[in-house]
C-alpha positions as CSV (number, residue, x, y, z in Angstrom):
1,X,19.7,-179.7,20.1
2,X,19.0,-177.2,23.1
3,X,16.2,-178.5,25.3
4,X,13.3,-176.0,25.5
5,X,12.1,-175.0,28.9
6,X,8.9,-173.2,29.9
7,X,8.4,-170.2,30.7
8,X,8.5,-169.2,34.8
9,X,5.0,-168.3,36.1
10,X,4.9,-164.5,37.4
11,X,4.8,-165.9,40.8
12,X,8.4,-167.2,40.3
13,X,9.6,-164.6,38.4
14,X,8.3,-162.0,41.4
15,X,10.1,-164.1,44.2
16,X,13.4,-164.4,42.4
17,X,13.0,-160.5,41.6
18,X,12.8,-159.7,45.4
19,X,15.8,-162.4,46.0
20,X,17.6,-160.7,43.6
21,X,17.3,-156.7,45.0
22,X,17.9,-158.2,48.8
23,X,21.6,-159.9,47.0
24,X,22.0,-156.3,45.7
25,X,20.9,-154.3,48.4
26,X,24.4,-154.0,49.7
27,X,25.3,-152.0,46.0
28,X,22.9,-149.3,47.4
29,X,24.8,-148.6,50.4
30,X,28.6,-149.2,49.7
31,X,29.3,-145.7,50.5
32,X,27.6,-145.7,53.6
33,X,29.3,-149.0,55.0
34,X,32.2,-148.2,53.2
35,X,32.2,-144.7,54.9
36,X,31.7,-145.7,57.9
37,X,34.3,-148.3,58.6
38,X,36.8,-145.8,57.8
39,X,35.5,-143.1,60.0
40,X,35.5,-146.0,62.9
41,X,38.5,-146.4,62.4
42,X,38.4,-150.3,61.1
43,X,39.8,-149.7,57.4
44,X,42.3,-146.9,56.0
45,X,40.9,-144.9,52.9
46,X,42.7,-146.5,50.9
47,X,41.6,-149.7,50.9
48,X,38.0,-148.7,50.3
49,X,38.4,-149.6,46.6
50,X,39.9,-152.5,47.3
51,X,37.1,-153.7,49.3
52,X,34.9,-153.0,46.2
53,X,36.9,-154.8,44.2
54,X,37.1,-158.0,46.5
55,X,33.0,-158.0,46.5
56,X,32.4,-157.5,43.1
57,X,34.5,-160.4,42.1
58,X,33.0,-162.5,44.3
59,X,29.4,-162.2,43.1
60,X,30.8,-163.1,39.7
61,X,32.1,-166.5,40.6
62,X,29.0,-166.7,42.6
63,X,27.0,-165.7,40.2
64,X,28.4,-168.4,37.8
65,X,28.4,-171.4,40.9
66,X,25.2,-170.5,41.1
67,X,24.0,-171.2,37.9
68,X,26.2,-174.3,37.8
69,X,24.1,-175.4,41.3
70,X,20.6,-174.7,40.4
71,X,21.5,-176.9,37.1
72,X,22.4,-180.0,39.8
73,X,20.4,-179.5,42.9
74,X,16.9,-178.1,43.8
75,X,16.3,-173.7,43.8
76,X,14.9,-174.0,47.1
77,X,18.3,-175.5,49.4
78,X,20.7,-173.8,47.2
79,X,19.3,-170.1,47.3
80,X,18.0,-170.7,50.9
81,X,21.0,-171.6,52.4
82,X,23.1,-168.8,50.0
83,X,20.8,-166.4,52.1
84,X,21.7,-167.8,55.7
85,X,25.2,-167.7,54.6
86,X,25.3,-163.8,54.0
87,X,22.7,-163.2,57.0
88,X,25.5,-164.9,59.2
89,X,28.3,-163.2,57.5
90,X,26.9,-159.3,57.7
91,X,26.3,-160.2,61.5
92,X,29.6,-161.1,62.3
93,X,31.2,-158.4,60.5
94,X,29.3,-156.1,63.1
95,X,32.8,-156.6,65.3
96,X,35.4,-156.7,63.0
97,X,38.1,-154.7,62.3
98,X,41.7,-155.1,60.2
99,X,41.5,-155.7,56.3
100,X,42.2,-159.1,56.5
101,X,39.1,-160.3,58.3
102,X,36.9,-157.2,56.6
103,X,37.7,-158.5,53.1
104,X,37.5,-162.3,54.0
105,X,33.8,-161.7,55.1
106,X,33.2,-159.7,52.2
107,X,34.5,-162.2,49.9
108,X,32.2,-164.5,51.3
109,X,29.6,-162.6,51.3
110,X,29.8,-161.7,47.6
111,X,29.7,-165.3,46.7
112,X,26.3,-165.5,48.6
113,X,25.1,-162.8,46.7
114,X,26.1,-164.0,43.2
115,X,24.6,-167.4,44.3
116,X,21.3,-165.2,45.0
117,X,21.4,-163.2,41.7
118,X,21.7,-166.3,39.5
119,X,18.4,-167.2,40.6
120,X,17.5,-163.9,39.6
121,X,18.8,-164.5,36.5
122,X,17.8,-167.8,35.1
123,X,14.5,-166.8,36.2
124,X,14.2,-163.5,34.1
125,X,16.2,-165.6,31.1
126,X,13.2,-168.0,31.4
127,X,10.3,-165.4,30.7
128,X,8.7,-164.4,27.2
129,X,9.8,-160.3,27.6
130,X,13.3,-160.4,29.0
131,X,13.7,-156.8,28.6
132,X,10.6,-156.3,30.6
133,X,11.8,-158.2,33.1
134,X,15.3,-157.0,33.9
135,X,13.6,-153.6,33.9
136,X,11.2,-154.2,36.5
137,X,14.3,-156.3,38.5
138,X,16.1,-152.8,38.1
139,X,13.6,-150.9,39.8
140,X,12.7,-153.0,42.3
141,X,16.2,-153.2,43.8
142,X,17.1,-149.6,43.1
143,X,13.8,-148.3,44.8
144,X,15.1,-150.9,47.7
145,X,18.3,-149.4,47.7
146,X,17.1,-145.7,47.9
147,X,14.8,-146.3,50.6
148,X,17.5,-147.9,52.5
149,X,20.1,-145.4,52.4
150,X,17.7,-142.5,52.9
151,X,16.3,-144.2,56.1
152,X,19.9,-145.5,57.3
153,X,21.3,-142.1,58.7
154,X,18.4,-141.9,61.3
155,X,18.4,-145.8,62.0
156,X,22.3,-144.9,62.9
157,X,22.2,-141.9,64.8
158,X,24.2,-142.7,68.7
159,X,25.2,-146.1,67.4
160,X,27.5,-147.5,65.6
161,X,26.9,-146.6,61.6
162,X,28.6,-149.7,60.7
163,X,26.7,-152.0,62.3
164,X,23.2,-150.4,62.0
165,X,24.3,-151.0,58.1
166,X,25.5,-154.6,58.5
167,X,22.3,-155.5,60.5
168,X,20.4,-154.0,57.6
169,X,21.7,-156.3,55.2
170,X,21.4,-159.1,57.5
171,X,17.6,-159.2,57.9
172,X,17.2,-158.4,53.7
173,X,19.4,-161.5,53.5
174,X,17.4,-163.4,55.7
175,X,14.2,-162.2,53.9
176,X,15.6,-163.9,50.7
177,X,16.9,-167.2,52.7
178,X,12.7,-167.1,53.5
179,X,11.7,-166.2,50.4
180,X,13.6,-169.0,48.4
181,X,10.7,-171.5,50.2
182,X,8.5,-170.2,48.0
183,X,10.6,-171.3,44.6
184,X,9.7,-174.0,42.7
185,X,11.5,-177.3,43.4
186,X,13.7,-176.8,40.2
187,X,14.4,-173.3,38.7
188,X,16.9,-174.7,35.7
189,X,19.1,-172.3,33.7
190,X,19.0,-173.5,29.9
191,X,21.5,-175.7,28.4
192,X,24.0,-173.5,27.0
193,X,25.3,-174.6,23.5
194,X,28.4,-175.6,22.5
195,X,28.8,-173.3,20.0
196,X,31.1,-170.2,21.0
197,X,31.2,-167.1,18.2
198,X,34.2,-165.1,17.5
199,X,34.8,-161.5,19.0
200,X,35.6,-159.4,16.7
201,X,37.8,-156.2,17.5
202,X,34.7,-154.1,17.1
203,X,32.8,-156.5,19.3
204,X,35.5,-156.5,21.8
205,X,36.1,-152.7,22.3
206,X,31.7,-152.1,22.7
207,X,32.6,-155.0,25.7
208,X,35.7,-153.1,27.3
209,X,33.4,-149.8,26.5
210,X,30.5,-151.6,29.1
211,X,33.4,-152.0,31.5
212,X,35.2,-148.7,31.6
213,X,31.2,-147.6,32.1
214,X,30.0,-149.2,35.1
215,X,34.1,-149.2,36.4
216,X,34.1,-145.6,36.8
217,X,30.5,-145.1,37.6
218,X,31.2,-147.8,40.8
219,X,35.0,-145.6,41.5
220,X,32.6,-142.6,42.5
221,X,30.2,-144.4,44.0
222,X,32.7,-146.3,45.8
223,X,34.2,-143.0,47.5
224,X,31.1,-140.7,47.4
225,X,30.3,-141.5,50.9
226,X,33.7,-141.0,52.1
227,X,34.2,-137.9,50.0
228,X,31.0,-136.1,51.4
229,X,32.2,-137.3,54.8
230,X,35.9,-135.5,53.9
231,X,33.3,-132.4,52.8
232,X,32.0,-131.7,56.9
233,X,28.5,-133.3,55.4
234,X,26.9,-135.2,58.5
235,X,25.7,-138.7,57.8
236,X,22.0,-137.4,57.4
237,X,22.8,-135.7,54.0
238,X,25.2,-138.1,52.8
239,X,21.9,-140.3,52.9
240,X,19.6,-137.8,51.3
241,X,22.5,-137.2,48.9
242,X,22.6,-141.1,47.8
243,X,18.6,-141.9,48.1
244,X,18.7,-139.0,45.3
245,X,21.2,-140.5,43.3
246,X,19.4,-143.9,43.9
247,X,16.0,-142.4,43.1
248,X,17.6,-140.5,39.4
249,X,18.6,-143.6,38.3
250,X,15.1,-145.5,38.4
251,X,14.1,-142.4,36.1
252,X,17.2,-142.8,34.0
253,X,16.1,-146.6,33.3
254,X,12.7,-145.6,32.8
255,X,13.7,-143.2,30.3
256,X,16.0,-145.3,28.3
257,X,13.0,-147.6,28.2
258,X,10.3,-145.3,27.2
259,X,12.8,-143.6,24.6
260,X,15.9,-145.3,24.1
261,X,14.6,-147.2,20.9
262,X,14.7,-144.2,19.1
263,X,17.8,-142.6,19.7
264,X,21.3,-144.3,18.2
265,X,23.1,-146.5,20.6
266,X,27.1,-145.4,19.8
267,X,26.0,-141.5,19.8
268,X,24.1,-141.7,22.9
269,X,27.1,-143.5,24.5
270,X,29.7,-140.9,23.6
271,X,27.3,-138.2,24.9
272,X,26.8,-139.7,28.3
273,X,29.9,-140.7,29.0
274,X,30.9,-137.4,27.9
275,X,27.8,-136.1,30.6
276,X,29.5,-138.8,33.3
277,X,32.7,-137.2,33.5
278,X,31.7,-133.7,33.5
279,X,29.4,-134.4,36.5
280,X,32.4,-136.5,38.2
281,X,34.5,-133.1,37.7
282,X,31.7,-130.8,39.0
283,X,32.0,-132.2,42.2
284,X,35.2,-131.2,43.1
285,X,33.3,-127.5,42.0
286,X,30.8,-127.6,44.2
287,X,32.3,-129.6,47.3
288,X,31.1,-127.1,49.5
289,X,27.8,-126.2,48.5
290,X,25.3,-128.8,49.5
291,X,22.4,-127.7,47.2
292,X,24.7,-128.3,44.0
293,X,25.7,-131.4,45.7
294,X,22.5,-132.7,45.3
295,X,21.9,-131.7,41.6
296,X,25.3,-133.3,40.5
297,X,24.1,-136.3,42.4
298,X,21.3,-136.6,40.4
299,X,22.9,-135.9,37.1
300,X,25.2,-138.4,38.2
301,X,22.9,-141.1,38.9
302,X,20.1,-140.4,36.1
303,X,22.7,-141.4,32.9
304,X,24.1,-144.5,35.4
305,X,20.9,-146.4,34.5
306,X,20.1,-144.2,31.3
307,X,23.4,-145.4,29.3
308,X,24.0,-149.1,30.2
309,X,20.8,-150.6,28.0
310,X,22.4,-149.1,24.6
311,X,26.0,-150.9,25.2
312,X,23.7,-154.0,24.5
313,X,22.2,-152.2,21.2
314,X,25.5,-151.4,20.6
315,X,26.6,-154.9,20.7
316,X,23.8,-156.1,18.7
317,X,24.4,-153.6,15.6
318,X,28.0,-155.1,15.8
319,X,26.9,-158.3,16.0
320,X,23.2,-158.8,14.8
321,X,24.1,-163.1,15.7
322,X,23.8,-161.7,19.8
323,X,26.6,-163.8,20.1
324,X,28.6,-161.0,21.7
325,X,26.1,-159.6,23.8
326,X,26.0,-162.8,26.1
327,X,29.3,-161.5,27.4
328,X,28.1,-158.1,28.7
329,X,27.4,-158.8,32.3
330,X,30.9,-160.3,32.8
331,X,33.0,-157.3,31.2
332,X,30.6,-154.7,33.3
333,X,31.2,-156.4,36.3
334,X,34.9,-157.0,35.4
335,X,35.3,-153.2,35.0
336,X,33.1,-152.7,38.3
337,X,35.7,-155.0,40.0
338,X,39.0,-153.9,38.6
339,X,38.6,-149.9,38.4
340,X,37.7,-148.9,41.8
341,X,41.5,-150.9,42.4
342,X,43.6,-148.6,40.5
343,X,40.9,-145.5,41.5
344,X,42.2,-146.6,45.2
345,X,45.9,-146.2,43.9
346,X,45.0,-142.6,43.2
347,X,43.3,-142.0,46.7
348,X,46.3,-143.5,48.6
349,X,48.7,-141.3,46.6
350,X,46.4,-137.8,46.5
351,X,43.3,-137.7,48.2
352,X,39.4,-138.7,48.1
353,X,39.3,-136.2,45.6
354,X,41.2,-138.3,42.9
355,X,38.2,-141.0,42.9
356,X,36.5,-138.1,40.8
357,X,39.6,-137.5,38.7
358,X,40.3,-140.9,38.3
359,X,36.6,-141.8,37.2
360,X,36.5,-138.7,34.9
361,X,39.5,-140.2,32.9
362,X,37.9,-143.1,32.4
363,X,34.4,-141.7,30.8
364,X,36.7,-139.4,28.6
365,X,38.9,-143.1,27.3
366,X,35.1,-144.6,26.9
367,X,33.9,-141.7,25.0
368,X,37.3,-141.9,22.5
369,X,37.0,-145.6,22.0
370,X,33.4,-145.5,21.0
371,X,33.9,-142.6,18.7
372,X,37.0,-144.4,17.0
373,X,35.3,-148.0,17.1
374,X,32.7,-146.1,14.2
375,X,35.9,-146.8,11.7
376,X,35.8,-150.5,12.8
377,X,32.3,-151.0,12.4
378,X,32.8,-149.0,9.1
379,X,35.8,-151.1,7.4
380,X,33.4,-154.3,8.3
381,X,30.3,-153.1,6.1
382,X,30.8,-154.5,2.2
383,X,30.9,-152.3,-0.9
């Protein structure tokens, strides 16, 4: 029998919130970093998605040690010392230059920030209203994120943007090595059962529907920077452009929230993936207008947060055990991994331009697998 745990007190839960959206801060301003080592000249275009793909790997094995260490040892050494890690990391990336060292430090450095997000993690898996939770954990480190990147460009300007950025995340990191003194000795993950459930085919295409999602949402993401940079934007609206984008998709979450309960969870999929690759599309249309820029940028980052909670009611209407749904994270962050990979195949043989391309492709395959998985869902109902 699974042993029972109490519930974290808010106090907890708050901390490992704030450790949590420092871990993720760096999500926030990928396309400025990224950006800006290739404008100084320290990786090729190319590689950008490569880069992504490293990172986001990394905080998934993290993310799992990190679960596995805060079962054997005490919260307070494990996520304090995952925080001095990546502070010392993002500092000495401030020199570097190659894609050898680059993407060793950033390997690193995503294992530091998976080790921070699992305390994240177990702490919002240990509270009464888990949905309640991982809302407020969205905001909080999106609102981060948007403040960030909006105040970056200034920070930057007659220095180098690179490491303006890197010192950024340095000091957030060391804000969560800090705030990890304030954990409780032990901040346990349950026992996870030895059961394991089946996943069916319906099951299974829902799962690779979460990762072809967040995979093309993160190719755009991954390039936007870059791309406005290709556009003759200066650094100061790529930031206004991105705080925007940040900024639409706290609303998005908060809508899904507020409303998402009564709207059906396939449908609503089809229709905003449908939404996410006619805004990838429109900015190749309006590349050179900076007001319609903006307004794509918000579309673009109000159904990024607004869609992802019904793949999880999605999953649950397949599977009303929830068996499936425990496998989510790892298929999302899979497809956030993977995609921006072949999305930099594109760029190396085109242009910057074929991140959009690429990423609109992918929302159209997500939109077709979703509206064909209603005959799998279909032939599994009796009578």
């Amino acid at each position: 029998m699974t042993a029972v745990l109490h519930p974290v007190t808010s106090r907890t839960l708050a901390t490992s919130i704030l450790i949590g959206a420092c871990a993720l801060l760096v999500l926030g301003v990928h396309p400025i970093l990224l950006g800006a080592m290739v404008e100084e000249g320290r990786i090729a275009e190319a590689q950008v998605g490569n880069l992504v793909t490293i990172e986001m790997i990394a905080i998934v094995l993290g993310s799992l040690a990190g679960i596995w260490l805060l079962r054997k040892l005490g919260a307070r050494p494990v996520i304090c010392g995952a925080g001095l890690v990546l502070a010392a990391m993002n500092l000495l990336m401030t020199d570097l230059s190659g894609m050898a060292l680059i993407a060793s430090s950033r390997a690193v450095a995503g294992l530091s920030e998976g080790v921070l997000v699992a305390c994240t993690l177990v702490a919002i898996s240990r509270v009464v209203r888990v949905e309640r939770a991982s809302a407020i954990f969205l905001a909080v480190q999106t609102l981060m994120q948007a403040v960030t990147a909006a105040s970056l460009p200034f920070i930057a300007l007659g220095s180098s943007r690179t490491g303006t950025t890197l010192l950024t995340l340095a000091i957030a990191s060391a804000v969560a090595a800090v705030a990890a003194l304030a954990l409780p000795r032990e901040l346990q993950p349950a026992p996870s059962d030895d059961e394991q459930g089946a996943i069916t085919p319906a099951s299974l295409a829902a799962l690779a529907g979460a990762g072809l999602f967040l995979g093309g949402i993160v190719s755009v993401w991954s390039y936007f920077g870059l791309w406005l940079l290709g556009n003759g934007y200066p650094p100061t609206f790529e930031g206004t452009a991105i705080s925007l984008c940040l900024v639409a998709q706290v609303a998005g979450a908060l809508t899904a929230a507020r409303f998402g309960e009564r709207l059906p969870n396939r449908q609503t999929i089809i229709g905003c993936a449908l939404a996410a690759a006619a805004s990838a599309i429109l900015f190749l249309f309006v590349g050179h207008e900076p007001w319609p820029i903006l307004a794509v940028s918000v579309i673009f980052g109000f159904f990024w947060l607004f869609t992802l909670p019904f793949f999880a009611g999605w999953l649950i209407e397949i599977d009303p055990s929830r068996r499936a749904v425990l496998y989510i994270t790892a298929f999302q962050l899979g497809g956030a991994a993977l995609l921006p990979s072949l999305a930099a195949i594109a760029v190396g043989s085109f242009s910057v331009d074929a991140a959009m391309v690429f990423s609109g492709g992918v929302f159209l395959i997500l939109a077709a697998l979703a509206y064909l998985n209603k005959y799998a869902i279909s032939a599994r109902q009796p009578g």
